[in-house]
C-alpha positions in Angstrom: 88.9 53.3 57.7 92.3 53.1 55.9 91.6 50.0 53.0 94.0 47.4 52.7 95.8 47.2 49.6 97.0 44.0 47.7 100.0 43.0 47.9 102.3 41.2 45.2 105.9 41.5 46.1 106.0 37.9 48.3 105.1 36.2 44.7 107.1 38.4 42.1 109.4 35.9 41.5 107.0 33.5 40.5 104.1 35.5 39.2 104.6 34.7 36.0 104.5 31.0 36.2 101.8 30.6 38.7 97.9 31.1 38.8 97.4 34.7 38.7 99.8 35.4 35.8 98.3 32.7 34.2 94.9 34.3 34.7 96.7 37.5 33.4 97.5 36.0 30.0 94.2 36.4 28.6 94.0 39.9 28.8 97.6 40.7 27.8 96.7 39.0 24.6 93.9 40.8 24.2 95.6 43.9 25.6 98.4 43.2 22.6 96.1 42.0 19.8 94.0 45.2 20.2 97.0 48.1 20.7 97.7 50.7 18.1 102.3 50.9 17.9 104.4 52.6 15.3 108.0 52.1 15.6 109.5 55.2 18.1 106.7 55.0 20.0 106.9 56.1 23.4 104.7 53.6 25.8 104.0 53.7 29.5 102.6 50.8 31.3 101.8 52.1 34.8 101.4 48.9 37.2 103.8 47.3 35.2 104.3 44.0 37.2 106.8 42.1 35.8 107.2 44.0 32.8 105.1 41.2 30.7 103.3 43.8 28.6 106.3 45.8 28.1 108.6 43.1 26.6 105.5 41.8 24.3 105.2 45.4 23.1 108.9 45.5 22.2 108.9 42.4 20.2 105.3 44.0 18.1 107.7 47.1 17.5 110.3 49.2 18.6 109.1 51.5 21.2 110.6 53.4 24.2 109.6 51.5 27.1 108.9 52.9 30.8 107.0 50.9 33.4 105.8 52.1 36.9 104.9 50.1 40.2 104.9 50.1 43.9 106.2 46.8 44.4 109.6 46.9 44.5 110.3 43.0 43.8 107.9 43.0 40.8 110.4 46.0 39.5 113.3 44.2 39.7 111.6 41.2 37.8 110.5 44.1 35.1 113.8 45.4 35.1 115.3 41.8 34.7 112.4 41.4 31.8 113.4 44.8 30.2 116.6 46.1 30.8 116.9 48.8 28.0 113.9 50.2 29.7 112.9 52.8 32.5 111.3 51.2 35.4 110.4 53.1 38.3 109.4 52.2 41.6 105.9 55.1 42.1 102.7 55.6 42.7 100.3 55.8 39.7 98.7 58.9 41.0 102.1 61.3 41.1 104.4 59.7 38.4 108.0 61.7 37.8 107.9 61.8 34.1 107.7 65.7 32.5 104.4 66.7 30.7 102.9 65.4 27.2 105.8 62.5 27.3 104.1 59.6 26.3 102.2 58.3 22.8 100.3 55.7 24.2 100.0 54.6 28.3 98.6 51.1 29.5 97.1 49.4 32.3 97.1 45.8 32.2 95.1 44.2 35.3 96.0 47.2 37.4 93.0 49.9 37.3 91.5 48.1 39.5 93.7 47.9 42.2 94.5 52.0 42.0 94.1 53.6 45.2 92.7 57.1 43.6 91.5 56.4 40.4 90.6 60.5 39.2 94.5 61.4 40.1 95.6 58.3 38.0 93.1 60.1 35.1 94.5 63.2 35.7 98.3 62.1 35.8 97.1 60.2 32.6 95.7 63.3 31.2 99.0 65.0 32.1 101.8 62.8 30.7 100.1 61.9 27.3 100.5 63.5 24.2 97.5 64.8 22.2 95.7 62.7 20.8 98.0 60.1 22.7 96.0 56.7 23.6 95.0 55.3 27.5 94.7 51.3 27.2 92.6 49.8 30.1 92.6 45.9 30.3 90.3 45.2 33.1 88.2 42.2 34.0 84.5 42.0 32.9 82.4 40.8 34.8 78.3 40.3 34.8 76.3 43.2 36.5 75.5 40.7 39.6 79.0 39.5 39.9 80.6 42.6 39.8 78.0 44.5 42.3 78.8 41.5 44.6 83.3 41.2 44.4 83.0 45.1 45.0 80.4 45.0 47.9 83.0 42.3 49.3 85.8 44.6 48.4 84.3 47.4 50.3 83.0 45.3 53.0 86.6 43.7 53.4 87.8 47.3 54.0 90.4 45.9 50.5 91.1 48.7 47.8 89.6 47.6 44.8 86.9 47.9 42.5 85.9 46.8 39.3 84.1 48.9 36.0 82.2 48.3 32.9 83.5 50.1 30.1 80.8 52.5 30.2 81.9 53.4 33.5 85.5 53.1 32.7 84.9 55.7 29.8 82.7 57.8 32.6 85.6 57.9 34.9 88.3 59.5 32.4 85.3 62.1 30.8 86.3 64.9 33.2 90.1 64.9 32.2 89.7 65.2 28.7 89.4 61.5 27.1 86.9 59.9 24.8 86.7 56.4 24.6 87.3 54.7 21.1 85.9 51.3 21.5 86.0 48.4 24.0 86.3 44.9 23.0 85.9 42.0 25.0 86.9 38.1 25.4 85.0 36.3 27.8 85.9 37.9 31.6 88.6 40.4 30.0 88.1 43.7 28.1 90.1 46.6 26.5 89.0 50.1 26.7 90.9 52.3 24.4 90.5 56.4 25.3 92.0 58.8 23.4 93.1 62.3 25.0 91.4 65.3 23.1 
């Protein structure tokens, strides 16, 4: 059975303003309060929405922006958001950027949504730097809460599924990451990897 993917494009225009990018704020304050940027860095943010996380980045330091997503409307907001930077319209699991080109790669309320989560790690795994840092800002939610949204998910036939940090860390292992630390604020949470 093929799962059916959500689908954002019918509310880029007002993402932002309404429920769910309220909901977002949360963790791209703790996404932001939490990220390690020098000046000249070189940041990816791969479900890049709107481009929120990319424009706060920019104004923390100033970095090379370049944003990926497969909703073409919430590009064009990003691009609207961000217009020195490179936003592409891709898949998170074949990404057209050339090896080791990235310091530090994001996903802001987007893991959880990825269709194939190892060729995400292993694009990740590709396109980072070593030593580069993976930034995964997920929801967090308690063991019978989650085991019940993902039995829904999957009974649904809808493409999602959500981790602890644990398992987040788990699911990078194999492509050659080591998770730093998480942290957490209520239903968000940050897991920082680092590529060995």
């Amino acid at each position: 059975m093929r799962k059916k993917e959500f689908k954002f494009d019918k509310r880029a225009d007002k993402y932002d303003s309404e429920f769910e990018g309220k909901l977002s704020e949360k963790f791209y304050r703790l996404l932001t309060d939490n990220i390690t940027l020098s000046d000249g860095s070189s940041v990816l943010d791969v479900g890049c929405g709107t481009g929120t996380i990319l424009k706060r980045l920019s104004e923390k330091c100033s970095i090379h922006g370049y944003g990926t997503d497969t909703e073409e409307k919430m590009i064009k907001q990003a691009a609207l958001k961000c217009p020195d930077m490179d936003i592409r319209l891709c898949s998170c699991a074949e990404m057209p950027f050339n090896d080791k080109s990235f310091d530090i790669i994001v996903a802001c309320m987007a893991y959880h949504h990825f269709s194939d989560k190892d060729k995400f790690a292993a694009e990740a795994a590709r396109l980072l730097k070593s030593g580069g840092r993976l930034y995964i800002a997920d929801p967090k939610f308690p063991y019978l809460v989650r085991k019940a949204v993902n039995a829904a998910l999957y009974i649904h036939g809808i493409e999602g599924k959500f981790f602890t940090a644990d398992e987040i860390s788990d699911n990078f292992a194999d492509f050659g990451f080591n998770m730093l630390e998480s942290k957490s604020d209520s239903f968000a949470q940050v897991v920082v990897l680092a590529k060995i």
